[in-house]
C-alpha positions in Angstrom: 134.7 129.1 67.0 133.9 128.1 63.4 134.2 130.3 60.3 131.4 131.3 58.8 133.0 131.5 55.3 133.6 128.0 55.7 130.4 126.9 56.7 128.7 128.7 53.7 131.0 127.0 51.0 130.1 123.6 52.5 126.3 124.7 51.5 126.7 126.0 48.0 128.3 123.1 45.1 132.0 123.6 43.7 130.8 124.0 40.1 128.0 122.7 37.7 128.0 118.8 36.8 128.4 117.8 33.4 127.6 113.9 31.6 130.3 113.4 29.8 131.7 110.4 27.9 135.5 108.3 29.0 137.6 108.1 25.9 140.3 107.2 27.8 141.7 106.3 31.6 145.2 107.1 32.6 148.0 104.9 35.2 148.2 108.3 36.8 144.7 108.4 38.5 143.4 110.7 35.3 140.9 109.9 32.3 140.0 111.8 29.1 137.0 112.7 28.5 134.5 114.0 25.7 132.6 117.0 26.7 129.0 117.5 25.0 130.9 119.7 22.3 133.2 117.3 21.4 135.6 118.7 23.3 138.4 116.5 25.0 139.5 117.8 28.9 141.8 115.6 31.2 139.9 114.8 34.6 141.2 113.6 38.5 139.7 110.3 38.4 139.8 106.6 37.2 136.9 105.0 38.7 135.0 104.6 35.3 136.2 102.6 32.8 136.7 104.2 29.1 133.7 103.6 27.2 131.5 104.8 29.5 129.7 107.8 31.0 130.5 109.8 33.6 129.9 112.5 36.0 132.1 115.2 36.4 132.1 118.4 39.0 135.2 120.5 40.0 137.7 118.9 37.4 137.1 115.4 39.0 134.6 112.5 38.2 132.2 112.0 41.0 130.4 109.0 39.8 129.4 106.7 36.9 126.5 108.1 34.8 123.3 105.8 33.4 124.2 105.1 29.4 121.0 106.9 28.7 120.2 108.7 25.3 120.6 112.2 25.1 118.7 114.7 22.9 119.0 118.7 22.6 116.0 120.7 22.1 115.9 124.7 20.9 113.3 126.9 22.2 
């Protein structure tokens, strides 16, 4: 018999994902990177090279991200 708990964090996502940019990538499996506040954080993953985006979730880069522009907008 499974647990249900289990199950129902399988369904729901371990955090928001954030664009950010790779200032830096690490021999230890890490890489710096540049939040959208300017902000620097130290990330599990060394799949994308520095210089580019990335997508982070969790503390770990899932994936490269387009090198789109971004723009803010107030409402």
């Amino acid at each position: 018999m499974s647990n249900p708990w289990v199950k129902f964090q399988a369904l729901i996502a371990p955090g928001p994902k954030q664009i950010v940019e790779v200032s830096s990538v690490g021999a230890d499996g890490t890489s710096i990177v540049i939040v959208r506040g300017g902000n620097s954080i130290r990330v599990n993953g060394d799949t994308v090279p520095a210089g580019s985006k990335a997508i982070i979730q969790g503390g770990m880069i899932i994936g490269k991200a387009p090198d789109l522009p971004a723009q803010t907008v107030e409402i």
